[in-house]
gemmi code that builds the backbone of each chain (N, CA, C; Angstrom):
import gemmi

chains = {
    "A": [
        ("UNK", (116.423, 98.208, 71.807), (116.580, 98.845, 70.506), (117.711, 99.875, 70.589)),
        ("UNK", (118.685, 100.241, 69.542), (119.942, 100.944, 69.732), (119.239, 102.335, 69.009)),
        ("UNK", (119.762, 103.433, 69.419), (118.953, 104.183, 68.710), (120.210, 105.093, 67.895)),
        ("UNK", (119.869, 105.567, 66.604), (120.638, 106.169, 65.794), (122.033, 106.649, 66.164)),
        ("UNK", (122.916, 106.439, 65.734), (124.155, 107.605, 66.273), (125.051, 108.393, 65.323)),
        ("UNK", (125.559, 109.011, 65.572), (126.455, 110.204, 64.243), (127.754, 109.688, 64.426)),
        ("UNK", (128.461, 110.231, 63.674), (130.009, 109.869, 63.904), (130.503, 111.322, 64.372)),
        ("UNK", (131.533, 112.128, 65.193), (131.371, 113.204, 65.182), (133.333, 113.490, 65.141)),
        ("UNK", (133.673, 114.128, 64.531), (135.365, 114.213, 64.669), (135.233, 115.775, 65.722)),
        ("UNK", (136.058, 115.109, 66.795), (135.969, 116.704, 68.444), (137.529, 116.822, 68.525)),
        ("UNK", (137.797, 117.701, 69.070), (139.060, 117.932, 69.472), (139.076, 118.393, 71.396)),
        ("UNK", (139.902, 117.740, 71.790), (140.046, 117.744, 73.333), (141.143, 117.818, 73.895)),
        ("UNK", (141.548, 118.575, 74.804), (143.181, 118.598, 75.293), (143.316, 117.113, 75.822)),
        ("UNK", (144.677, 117.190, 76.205), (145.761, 115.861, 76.426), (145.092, 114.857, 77.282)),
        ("UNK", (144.528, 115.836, 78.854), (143.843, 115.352, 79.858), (143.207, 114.171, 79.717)),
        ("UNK", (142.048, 114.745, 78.582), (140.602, 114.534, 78.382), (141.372, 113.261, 77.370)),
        ("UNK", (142.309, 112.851, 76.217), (142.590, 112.581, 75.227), (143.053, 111.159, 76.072)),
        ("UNK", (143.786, 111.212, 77.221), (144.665, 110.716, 77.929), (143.569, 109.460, 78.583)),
        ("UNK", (142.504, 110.208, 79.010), (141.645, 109.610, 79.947), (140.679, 108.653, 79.003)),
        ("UNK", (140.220, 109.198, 77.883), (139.026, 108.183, 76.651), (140.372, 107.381, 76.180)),
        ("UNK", (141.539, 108.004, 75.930), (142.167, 106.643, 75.543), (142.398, 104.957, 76.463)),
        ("UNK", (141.974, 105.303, 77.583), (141.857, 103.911, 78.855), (140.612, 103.762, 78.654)),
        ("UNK", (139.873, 104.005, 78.036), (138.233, 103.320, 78.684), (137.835, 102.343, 77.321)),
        ("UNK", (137.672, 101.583, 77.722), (137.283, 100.014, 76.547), (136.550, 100.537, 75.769)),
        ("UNK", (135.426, 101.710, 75.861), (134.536, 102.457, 74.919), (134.393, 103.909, 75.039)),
        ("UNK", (134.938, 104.395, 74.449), (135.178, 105.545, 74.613), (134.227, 106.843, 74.301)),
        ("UNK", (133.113, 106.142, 73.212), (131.788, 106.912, 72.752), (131.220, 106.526, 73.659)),
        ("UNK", (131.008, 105.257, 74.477), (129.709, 105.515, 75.600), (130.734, 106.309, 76.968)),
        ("UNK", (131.874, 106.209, 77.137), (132.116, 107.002, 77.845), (131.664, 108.722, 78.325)),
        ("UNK", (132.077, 109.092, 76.401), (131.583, 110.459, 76.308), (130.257, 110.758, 76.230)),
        ("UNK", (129.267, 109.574, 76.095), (127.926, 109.243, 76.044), (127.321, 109.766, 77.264)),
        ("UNK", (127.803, 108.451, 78.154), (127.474, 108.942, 79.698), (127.346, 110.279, 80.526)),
        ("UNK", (128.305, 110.896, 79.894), (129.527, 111.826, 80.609), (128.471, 113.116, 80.138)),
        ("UNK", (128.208, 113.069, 79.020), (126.963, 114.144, 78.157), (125.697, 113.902, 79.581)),
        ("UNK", (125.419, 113.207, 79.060), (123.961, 112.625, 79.394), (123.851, 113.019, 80.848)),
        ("UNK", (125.064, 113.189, 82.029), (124.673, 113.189, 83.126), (124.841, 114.862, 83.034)),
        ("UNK", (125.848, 115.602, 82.394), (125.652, 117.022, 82.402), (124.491, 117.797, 82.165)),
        ("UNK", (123.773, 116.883, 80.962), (122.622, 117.421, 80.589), (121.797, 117.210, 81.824)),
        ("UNK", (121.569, 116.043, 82.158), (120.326, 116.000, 83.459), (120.635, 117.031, 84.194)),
        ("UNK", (121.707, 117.595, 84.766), (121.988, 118.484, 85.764), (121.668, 119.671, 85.218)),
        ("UNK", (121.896, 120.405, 84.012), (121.864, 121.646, 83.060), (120.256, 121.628, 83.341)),
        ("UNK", (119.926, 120.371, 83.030), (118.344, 120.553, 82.750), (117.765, 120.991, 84.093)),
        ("UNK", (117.865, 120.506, 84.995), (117.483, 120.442, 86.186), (117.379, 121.710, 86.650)),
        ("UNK", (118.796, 122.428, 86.840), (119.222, 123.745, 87.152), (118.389, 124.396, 86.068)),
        ("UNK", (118.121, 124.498, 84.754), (117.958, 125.299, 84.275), (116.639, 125.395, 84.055)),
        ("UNK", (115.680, 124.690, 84.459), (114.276, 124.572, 85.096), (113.898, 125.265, 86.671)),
        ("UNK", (114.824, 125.213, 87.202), (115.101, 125.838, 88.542), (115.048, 127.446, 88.654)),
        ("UNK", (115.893, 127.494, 87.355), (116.151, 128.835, 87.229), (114.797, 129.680, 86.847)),
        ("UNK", (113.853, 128.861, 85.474), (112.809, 129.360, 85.007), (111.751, 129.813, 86.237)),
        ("UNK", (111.777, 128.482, 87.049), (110.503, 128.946, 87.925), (110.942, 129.707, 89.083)),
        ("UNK", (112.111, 129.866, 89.378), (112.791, 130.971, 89.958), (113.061, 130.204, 91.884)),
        ("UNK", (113.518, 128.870, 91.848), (113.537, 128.585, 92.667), (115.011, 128.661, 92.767)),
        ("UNK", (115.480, 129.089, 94.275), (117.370, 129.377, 94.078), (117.723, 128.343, 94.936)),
        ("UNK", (118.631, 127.206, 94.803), (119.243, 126.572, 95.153), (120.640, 127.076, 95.611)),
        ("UNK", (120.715, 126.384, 96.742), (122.712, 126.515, 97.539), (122.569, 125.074, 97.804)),
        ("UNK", (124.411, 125.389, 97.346), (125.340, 124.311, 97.881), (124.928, 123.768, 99.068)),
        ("UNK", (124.626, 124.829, 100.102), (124.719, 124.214, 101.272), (123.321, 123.272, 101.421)),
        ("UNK", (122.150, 124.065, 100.935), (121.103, 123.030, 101.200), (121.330, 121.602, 100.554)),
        ("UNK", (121.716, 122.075, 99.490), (122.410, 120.303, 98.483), (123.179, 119.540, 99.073)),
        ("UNK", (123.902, 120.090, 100.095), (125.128, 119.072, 100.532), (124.344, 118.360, 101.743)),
        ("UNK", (123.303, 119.517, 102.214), (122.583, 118.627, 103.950), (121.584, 117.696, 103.053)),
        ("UNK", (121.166, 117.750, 102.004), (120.210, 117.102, 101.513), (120.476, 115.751, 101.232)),
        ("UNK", (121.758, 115.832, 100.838), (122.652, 114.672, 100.611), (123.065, 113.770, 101.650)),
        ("UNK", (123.722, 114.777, 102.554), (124.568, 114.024, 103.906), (122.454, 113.416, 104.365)),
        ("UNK", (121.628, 113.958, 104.036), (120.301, 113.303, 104.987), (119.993, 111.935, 104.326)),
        ("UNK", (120.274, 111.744, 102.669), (119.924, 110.786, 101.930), (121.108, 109.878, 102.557)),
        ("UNK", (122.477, 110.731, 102.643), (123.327, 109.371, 102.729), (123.044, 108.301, 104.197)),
        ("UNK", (122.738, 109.648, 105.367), (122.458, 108.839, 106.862), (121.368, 107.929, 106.278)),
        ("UNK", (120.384, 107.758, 105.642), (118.873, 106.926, 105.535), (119.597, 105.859, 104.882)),
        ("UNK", (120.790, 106.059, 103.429), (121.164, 105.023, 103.168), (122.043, 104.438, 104.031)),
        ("UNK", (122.752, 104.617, 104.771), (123.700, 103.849, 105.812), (122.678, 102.629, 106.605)),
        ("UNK", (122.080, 103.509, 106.968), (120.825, 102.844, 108.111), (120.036, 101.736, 107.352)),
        ("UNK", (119.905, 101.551, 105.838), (119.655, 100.725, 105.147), (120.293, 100.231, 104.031)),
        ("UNK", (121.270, 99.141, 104.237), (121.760, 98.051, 103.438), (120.882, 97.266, 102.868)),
        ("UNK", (121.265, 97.402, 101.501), (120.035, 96.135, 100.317), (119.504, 95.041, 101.545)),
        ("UNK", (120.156, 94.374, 102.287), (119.578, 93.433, 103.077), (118.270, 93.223, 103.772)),
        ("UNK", (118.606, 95.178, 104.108), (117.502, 95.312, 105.125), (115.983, 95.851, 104.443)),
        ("UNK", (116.674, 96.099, 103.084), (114.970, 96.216, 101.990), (114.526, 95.178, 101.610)),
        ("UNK", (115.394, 93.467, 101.928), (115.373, 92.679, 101.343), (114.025, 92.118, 102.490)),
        ("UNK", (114.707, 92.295, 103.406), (114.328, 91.801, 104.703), (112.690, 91.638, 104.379)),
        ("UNK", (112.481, 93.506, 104.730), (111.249, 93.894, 104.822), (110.239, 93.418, 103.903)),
        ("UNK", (111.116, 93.500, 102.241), (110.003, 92.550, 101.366), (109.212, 91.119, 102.082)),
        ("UNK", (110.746, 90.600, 102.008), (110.258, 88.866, 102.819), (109.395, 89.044, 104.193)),
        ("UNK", (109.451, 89.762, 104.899), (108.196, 89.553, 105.881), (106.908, 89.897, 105.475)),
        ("UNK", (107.393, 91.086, 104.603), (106.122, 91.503, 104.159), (105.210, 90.500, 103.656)),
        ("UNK", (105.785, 89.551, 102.533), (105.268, 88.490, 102.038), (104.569, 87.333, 102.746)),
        ("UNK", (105.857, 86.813, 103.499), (105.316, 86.044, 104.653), (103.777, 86.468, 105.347)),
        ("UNK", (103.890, 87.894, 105.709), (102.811, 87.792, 106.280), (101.655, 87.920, 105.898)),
        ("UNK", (101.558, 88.384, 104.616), (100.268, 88.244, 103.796), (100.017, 86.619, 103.139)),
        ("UNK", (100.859, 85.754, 103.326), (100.682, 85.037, 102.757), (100.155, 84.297, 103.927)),
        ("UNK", (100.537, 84.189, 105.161), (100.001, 83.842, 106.717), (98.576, 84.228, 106.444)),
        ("UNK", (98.311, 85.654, 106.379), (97.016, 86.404, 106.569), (95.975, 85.812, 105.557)),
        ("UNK", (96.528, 85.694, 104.528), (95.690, 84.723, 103.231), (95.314, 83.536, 103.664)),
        ("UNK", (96.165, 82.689, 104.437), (95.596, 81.014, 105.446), (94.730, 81.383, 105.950)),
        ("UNK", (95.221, 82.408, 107.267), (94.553, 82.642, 108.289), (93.414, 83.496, 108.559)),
        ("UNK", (93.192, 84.625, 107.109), (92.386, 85.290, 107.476), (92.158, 85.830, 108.162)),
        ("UNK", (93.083, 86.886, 109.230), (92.982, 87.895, 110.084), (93.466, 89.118, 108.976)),
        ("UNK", (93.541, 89.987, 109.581), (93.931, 91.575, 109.154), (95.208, 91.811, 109.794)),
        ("UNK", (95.849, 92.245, 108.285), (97.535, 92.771, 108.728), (97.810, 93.443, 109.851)),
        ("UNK", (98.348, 93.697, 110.585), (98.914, 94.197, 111.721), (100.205, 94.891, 111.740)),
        ("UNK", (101.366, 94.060, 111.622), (102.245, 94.993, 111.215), (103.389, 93.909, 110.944)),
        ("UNK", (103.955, 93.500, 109.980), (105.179, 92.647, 109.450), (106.642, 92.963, 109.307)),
        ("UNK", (106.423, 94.484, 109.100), (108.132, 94.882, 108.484), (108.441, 95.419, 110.065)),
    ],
    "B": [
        ("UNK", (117.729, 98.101, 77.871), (117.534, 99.412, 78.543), (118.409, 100.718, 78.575)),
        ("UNK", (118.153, 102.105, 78.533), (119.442, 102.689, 78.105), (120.355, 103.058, 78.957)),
        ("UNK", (121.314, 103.388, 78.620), (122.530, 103.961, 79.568), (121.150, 104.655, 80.961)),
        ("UNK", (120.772, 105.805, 80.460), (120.021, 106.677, 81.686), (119.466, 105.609, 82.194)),
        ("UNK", (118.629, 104.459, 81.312), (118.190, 103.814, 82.556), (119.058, 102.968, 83.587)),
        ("UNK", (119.872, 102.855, 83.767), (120.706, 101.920, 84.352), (121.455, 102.323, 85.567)),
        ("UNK", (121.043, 104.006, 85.564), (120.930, 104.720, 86.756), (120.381, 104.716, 87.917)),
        ("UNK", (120.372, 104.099, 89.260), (119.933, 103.612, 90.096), (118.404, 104.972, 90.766)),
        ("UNK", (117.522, 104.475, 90.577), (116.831, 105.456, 91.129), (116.882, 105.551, 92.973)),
        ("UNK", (117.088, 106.630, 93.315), (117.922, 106.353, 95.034), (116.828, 107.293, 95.536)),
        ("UNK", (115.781, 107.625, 95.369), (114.820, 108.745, 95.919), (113.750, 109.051, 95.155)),
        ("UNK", (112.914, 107.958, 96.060), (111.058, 108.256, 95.538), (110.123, 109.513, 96.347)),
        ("UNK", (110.156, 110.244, 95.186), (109.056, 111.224, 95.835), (107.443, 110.926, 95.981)),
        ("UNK", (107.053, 111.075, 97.196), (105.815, 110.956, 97.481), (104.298, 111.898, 96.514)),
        ("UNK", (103.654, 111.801, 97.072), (102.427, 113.206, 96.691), (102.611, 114.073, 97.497)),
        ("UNK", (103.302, 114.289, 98.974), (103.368, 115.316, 99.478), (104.763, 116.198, 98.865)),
        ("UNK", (105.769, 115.131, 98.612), (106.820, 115.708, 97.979), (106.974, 116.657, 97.046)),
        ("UNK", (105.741, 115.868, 95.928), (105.860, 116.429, 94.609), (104.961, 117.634, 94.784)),
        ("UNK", (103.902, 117.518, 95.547), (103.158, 118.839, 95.953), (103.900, 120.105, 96.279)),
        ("UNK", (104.769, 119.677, 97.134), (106.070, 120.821, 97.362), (106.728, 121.019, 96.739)),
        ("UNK", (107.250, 120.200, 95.744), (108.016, 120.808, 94.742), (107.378, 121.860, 93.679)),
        ("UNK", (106.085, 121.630, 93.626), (105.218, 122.771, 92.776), (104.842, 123.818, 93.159)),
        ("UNK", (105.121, 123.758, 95.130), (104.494, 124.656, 95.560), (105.967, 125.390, 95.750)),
        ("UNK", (107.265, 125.152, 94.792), (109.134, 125.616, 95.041), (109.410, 125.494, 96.291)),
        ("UNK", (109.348, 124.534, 96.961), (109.562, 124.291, 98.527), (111.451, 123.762, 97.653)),
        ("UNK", (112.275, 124.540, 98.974), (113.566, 124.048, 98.602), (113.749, 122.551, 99.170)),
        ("UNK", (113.050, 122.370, 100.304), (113.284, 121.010, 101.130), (112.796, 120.009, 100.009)),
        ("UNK", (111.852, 120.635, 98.900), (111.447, 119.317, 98.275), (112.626, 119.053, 96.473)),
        ("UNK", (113.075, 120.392, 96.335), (113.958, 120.752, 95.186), (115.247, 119.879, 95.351)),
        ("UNK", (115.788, 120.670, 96.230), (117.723, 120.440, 96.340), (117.434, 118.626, 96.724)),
        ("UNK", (116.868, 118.208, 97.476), (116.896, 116.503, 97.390), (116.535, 115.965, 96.025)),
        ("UNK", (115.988, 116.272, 95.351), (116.072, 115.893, 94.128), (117.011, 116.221, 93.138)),
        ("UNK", (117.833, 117.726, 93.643), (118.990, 118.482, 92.655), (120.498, 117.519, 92.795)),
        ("UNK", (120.230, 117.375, 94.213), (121.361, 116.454, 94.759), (121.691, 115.217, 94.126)),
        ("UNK", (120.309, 114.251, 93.780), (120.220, 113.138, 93.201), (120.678, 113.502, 91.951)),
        ("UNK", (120.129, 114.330, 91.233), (120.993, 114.031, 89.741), (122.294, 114.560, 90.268)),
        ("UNK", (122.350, 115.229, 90.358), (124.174, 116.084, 90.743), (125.136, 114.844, 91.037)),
        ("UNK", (124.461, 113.761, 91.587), (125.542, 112.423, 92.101), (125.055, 111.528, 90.818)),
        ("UNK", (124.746, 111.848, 90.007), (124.481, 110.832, 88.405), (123.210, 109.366, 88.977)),
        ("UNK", (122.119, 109.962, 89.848), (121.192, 108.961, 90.008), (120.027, 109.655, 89.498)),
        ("UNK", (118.884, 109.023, 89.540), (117.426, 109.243, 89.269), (116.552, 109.065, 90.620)),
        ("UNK", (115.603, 109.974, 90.511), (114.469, 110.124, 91.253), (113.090, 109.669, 90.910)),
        ("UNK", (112.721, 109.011, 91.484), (111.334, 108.195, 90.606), (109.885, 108.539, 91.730)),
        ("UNK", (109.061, 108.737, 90.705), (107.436, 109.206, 91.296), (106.526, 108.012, 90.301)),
        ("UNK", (105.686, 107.151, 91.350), (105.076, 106.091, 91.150), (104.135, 106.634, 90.136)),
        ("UNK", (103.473, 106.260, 89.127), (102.245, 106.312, 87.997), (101.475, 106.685, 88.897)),
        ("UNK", (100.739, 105.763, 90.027), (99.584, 106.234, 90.960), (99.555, 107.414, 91.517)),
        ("UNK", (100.867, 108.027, 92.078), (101.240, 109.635, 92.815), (100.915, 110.527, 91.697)),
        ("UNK", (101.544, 110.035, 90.418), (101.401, 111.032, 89.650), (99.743, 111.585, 89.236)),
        ("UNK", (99.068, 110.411, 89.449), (97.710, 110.513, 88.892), (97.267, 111.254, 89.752)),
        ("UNK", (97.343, 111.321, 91.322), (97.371, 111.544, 92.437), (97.467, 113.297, 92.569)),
        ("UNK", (98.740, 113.100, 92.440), (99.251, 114.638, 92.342), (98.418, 115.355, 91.027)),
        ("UNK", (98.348, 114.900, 90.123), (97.050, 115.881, 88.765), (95.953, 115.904, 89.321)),
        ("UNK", (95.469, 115.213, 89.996), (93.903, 115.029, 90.350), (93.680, 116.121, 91.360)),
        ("UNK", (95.056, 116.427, 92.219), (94.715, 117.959, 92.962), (94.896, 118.891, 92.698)),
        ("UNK", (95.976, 118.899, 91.526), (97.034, 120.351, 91.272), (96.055, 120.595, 89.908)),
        ("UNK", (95.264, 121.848, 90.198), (94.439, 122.293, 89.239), (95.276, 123.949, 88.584)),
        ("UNK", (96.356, 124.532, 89.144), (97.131, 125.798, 88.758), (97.547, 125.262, 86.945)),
        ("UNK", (97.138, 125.665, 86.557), (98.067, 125.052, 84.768), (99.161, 125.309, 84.962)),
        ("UNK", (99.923, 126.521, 85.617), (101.453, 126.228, 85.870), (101.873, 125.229, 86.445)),
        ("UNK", (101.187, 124.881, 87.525), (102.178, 123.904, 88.350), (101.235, 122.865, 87.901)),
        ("UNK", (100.581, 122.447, 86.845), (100.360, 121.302, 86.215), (101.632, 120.939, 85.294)),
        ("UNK", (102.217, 122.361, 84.590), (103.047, 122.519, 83.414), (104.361, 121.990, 83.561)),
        ("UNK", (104.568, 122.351, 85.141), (105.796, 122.132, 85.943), (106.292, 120.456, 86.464)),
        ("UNK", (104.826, 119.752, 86.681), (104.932, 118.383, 86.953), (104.781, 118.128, 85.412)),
        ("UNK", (104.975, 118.398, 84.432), (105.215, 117.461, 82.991), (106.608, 117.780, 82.771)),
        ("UNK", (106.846, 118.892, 83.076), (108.672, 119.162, 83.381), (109.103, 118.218, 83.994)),
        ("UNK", (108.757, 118.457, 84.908), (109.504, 117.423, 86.270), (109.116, 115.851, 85.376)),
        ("UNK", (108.616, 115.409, 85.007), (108.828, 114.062, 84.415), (108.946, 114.054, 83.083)),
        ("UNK", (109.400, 114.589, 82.658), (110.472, 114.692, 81.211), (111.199, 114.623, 81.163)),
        ("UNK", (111.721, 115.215, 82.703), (113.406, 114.994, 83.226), (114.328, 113.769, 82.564)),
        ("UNK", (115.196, 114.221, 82.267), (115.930, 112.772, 81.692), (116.336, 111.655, 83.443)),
        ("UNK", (116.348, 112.553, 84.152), (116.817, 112.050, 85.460), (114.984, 111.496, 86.518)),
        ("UNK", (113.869, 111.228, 85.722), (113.009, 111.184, 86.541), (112.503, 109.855, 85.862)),
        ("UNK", (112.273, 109.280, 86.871), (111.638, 107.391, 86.135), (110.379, 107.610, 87.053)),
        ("UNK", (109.052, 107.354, 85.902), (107.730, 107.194, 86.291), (107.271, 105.587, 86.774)),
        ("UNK", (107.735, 105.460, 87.506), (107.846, 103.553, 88.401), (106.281, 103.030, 88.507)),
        ("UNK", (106.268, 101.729, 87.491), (105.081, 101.235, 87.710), (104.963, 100.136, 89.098)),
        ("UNK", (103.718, 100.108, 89.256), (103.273, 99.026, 90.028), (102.590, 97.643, 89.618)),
        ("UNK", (103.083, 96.766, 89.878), (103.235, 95.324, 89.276), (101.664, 94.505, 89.413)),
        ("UNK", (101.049, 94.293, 88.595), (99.998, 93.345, 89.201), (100.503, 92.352, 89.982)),
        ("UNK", (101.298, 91.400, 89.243), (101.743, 89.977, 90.724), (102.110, 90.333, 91.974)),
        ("UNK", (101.948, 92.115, 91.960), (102.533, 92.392, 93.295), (101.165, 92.661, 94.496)),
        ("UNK", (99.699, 92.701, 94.064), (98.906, 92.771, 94.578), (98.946, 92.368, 96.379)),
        ("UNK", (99.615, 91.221, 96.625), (99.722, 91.073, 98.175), (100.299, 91.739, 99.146)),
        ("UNK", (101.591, 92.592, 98.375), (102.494, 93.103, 99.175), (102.011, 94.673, 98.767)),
        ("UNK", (101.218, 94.920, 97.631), (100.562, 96.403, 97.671), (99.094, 96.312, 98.559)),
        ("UNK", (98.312, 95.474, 98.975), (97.669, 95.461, 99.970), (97.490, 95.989, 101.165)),
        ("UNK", (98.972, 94.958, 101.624), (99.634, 95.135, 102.828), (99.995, 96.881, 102.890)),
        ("UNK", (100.225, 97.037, 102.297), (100.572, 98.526, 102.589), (99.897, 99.526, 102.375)),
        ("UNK", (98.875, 99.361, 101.607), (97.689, 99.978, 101.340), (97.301, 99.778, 102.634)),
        ("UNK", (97.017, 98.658, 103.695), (96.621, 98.782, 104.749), (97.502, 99.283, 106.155)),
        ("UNK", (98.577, 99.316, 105.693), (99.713, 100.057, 106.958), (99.654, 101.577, 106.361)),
        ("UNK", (99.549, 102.142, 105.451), (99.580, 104.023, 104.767), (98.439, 103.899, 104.779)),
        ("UNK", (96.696, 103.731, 104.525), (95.941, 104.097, 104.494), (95.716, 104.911, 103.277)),
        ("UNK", (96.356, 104.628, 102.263), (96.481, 105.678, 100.752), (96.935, 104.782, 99.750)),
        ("UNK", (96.138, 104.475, 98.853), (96.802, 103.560, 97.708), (98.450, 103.997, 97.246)),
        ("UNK", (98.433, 105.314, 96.815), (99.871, 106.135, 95.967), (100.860, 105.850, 97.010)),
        ("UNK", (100.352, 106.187, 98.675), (101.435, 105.780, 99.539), (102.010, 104.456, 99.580)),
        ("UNK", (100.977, 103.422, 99.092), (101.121, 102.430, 99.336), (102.302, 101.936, 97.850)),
        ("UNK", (102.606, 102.319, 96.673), (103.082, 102.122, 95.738), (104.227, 103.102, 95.851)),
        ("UNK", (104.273, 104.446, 96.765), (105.690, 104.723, 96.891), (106.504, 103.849, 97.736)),
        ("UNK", (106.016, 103.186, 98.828), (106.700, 102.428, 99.674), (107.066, 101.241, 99.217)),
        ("UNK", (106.057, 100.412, 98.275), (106.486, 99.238, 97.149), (107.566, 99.890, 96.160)),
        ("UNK", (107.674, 101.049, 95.493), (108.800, 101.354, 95.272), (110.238, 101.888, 95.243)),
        ("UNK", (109.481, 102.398, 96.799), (111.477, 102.603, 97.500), (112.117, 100.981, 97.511)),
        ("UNK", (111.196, 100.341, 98.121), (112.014, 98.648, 98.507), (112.442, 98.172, 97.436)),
        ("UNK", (111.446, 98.440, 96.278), (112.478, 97.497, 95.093), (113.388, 98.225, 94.348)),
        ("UNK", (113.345, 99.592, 94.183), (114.853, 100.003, 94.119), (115.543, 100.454, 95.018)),
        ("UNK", (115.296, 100.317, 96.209), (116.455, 100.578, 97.206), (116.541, 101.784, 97.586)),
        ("UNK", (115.554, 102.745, 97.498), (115.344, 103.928, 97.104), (115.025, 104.438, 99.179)),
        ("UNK", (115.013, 105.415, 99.026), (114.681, 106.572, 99.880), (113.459, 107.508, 99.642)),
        ("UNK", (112.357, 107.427, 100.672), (111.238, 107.940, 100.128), (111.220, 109.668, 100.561)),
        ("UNK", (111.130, 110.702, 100.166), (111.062, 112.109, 100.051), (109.509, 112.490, 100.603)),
        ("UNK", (109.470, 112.867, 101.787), (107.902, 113.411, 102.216), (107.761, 114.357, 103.210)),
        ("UNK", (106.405, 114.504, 103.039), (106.157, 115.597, 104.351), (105.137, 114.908, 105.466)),
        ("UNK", (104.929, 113.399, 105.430), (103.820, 112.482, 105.644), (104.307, 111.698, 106.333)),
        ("UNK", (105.704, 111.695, 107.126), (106.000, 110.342, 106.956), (105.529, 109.603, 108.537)),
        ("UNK", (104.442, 109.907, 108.846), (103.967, 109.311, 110.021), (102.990, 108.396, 109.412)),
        ("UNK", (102.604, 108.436, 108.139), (101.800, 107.900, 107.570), (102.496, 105.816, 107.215)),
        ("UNK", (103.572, 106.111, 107.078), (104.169, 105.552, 106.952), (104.903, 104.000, 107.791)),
        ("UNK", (104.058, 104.118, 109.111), (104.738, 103.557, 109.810), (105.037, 103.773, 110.986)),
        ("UNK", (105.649, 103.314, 112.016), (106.600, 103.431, 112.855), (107.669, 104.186, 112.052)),
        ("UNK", (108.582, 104.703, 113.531), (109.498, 105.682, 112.691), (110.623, 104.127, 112.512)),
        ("UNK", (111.625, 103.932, 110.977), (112.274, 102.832, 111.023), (111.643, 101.694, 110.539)),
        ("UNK", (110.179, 102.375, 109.987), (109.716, 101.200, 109.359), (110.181, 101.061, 107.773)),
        ("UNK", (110.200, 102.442, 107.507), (110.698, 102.637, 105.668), (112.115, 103.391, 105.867)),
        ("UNK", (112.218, 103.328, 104.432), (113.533, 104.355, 104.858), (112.713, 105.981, 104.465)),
        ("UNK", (112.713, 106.948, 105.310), (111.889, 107.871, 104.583), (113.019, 108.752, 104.889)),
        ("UNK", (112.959, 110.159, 104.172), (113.434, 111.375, 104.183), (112.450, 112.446, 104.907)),
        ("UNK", (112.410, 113.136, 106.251), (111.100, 113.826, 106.391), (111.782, 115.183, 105.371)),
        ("UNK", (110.700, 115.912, 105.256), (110.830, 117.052, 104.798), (110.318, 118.163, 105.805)),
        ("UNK", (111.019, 119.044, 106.323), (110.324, 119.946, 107.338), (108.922, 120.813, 106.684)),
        ("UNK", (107.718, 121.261, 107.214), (106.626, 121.640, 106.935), (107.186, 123.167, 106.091)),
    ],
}
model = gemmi.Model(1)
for chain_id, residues in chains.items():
    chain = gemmi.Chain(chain_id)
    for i, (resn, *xyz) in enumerate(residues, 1):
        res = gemmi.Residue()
        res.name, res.seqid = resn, gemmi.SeqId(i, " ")
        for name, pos in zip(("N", "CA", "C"), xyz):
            atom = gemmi.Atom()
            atom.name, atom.element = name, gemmi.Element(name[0])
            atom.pos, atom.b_iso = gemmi.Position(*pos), 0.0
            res.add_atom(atom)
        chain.add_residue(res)
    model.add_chain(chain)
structure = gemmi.Structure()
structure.add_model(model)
structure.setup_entities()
């Protein structure tokens, strides 16, 4: 379902003017572009209420920790784990023993 | 589906996760601040969530987990009936139903699980987990 939209006339320097003029859609561009500021505004500004203080620095190790876990796992290797997983319940369903360990 | 949804959710928080995040643990915050900050979503399974209300009796930090999933950046990830074999299975490797539906939903989005549990989980290398220090 598409949900309502406004028409809105904005004014933006050259940069900004330069850059929506290359993009094939230029309202979901500025769509997107909203939408991810807001999640972050929101985020932070919930942070702020309950008075929890965030740094850069913890954000950046938090990140570099998500990125090492994603390195170490390529779609393949979630793919993997599904398919044994399956396999082996579907073994265990013949065979009627108790899972053990598949992935 | 909308634009937000089409945002890859890259980091499932557990019940121990989300427990810490109510209890303002930064180890459980900035991994989730990080995720939106890089334009992704963080997703907490229906079951955790039920999970996580059924202990958190503070009305603030009840108030705080309806925040936290209002988030435009937070997807409440269901669990599939046809998926019953492979939520089994893991129900019987975690010993915890909710554990067992965060780990069914790191794999199908590719996700990274956020905890303070993660021995629960496996061998170390069995999931992809994030520990969170105590």
């Amino acid at each position: 379902m598409t949900s309502p939209v406004r028409k809105l006339s904005i004014s933006v320097p050259q940069d900004v003017a330069a850059t929506l003029a290359e993009q094939p859609n230029a309202s979901a561009y500025i769509t997107q572009a909203v939408r991810d500021r807001r999640a972050v505004d929101q985020f932070r500004a919930e942070q702020a209420r309950r008075g929890v203080q965030l740094t850069e620095e913890g954000m950046a190790e938090a990140r570099a920790r998500r990125r090492r876990v994603e390195a170490e796992w390529p779609a393949e290797r979630y793919d993997a784990v599904r398919e044994r997983v399956r396999e082996h319940m579907q073994d265990d369903l013949v065979g009627g023993d108790r899972p053990a360990s598949a992935a | 589906m909308t634009p937000d949804e089409e945002r890859p959710v890259t980091l499932v928080l557990d019940r121990s996760a989300v427990l810490a995040y109510l209890a303002g643990s930064i180890h459980a915050t900035e991994p989730v601040g990080e995720v939106i900050e890089d334009r992704q979503r963080f997703g907490i399974t229906a079951v955790t969530v039920a999970e996580a209300l059924a202990l958190v009796t503070n009305p603030k930090d009840r108030e705080d987990l309806h925040v936290l999933l209002r988030m435009d950046a937070c997807a409440v990830l269901s669990t599939w009936g046809e998926d019953w074999l492979e939520l089994s299975y893991w129900r019987g490797v975690t010993s915890r139903a909710d554990l067992a539906t965060t780990a069914m939903a790191a794999l199908e989005h590719r996700a990274s699980i956020l905890t303070r549990e993660g021995a629960l989980y496996g061998t170390d290398g069995h999931l992809p987990v994030i520990y969170m220090p105590q």
